[in-house]
C-alpha positions in Angstrom: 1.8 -4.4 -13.1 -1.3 -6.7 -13.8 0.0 -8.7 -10.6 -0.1 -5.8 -8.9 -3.4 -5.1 -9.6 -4.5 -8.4 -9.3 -3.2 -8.4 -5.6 -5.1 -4.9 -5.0 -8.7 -6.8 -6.0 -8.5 -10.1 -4.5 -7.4 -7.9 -1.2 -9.9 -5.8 -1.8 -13.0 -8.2 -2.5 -11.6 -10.3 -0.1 -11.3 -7.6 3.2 -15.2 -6.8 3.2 -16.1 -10.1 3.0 -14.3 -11.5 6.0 -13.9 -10.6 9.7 -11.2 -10.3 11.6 -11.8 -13.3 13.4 -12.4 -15.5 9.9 -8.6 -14.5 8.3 -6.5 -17.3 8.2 -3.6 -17.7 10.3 -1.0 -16.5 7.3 -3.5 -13.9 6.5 -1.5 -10.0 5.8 -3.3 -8.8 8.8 -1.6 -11.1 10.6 2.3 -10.5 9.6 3.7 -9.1 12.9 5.4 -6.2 11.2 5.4 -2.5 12.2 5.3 0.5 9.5 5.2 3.9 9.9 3.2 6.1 8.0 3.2 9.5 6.4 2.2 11.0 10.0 5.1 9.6 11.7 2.7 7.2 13.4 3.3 3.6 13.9 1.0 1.6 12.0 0.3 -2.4 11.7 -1.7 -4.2 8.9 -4.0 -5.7 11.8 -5.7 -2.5 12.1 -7.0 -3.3 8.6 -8.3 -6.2 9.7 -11.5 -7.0 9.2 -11.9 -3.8 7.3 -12.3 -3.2 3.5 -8.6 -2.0 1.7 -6.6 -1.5 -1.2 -3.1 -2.0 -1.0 0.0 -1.5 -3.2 3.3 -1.1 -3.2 4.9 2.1 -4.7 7.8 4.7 -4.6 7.8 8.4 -5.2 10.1 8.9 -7.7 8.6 6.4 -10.2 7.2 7.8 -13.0 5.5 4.4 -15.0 3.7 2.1 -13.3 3.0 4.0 -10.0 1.2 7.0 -11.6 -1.2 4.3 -13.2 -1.7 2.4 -10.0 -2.8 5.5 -8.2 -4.9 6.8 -11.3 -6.4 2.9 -11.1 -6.7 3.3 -7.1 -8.7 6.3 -7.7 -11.3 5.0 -10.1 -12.2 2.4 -7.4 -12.4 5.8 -5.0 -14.8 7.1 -7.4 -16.6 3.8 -8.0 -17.4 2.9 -4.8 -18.1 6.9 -3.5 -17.6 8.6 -0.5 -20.5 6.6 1.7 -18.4 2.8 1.0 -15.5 2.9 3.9 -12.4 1.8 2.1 -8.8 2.3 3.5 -6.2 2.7 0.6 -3.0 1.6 1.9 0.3 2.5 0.0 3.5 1.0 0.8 6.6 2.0 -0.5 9.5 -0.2 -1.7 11.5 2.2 -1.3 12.2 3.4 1.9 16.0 4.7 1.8 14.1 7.5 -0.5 10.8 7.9 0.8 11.2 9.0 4.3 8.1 10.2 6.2 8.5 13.9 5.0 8.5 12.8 1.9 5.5 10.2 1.6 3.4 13.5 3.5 4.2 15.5 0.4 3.7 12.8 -1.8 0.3 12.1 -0.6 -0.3 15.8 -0.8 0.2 16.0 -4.4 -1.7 13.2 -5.2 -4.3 15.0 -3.8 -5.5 12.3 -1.2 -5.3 14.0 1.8 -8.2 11.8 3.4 -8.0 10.2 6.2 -8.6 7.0 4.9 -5.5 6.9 2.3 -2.1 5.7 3.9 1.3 5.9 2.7 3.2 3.6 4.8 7.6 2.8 4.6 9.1 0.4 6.9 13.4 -0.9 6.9 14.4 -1.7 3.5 14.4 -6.0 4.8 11.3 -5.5 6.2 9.8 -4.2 3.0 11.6 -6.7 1.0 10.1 -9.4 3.0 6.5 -8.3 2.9 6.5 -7.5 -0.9 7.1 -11.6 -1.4 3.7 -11.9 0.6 2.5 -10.1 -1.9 4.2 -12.3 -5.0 6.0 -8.8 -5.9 8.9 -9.2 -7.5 11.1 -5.9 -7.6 14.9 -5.1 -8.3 16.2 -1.3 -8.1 18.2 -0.4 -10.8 21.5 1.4 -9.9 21.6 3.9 -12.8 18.7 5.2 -12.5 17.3 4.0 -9.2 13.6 2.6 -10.4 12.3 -0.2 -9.8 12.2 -3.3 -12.5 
């Protein structure tokens, strides 16, 4: 979990620093990969791009790390305040659960209905892929199907 974190701040301090037009070629923003999000809407990271965001990756069934991720998520909400821009950009790793419907009522029950929070799912390769350009190691666990 502190990797996870540690990935949220360096992305974090790193977005509002840079411009679009500074990122690096193997920069997230530049991963050609399509998500959808909790809207149904087709979303890439390149939108981000230049912009300042949190990301993670989640699920909605955990019950561990996630609800501490979101509580940490949260205290850089209330931190920063309402008038510092920040898009906070959840991604699950498990999308053969967390279809669209249920990433909506997720995000309604964690009470971030903002515009400005995203909970996005893509195919379950696509997913795998992008969590190693995060450095996140994951493996579901077939009794119980969380995430170690």
């Amino acid at each position: 979990m502190h990797k996870i974190f540690y990935a949220l701040s360096i992305l974090f301090l790193t977005s509002g620093i840079l411009h679009a037009e500074s990122f690096p070629e193997q920069s997230l923003y530049s991963i050609e990969m399509s998500w959808t999000d909790e809207s149904n809407q087709t979303v890439k990271l390149s939108q981000y791009a230049g912009k300042r965001a949190v990301m993670a990756m989640i699920y909605t069934t955990c019950s561990n790390a996630c609800p501490l991720i979101m509580k940490k998520i949260r205290s850089i909400q209330d931190g920063v305040g309402e008038d510092f821009p920040i898009h906070y950009i959840l991604i699950t790793m498990d999308p053969e659960v967390d279809t669209v419907d249920k990433l909506a009522l997720y995000k309604k029950a964690q009470k971030v209905n903002k515009a400005n929070w995203h909970f996005l799912r893509a195919p379950k390769n696509q997913t795998r892929e992008f969590s190693q350009y995060m450095d996140i190691s994951y493996k579901k666990m077939p009794d119980t199907g969380h995430f170690m």
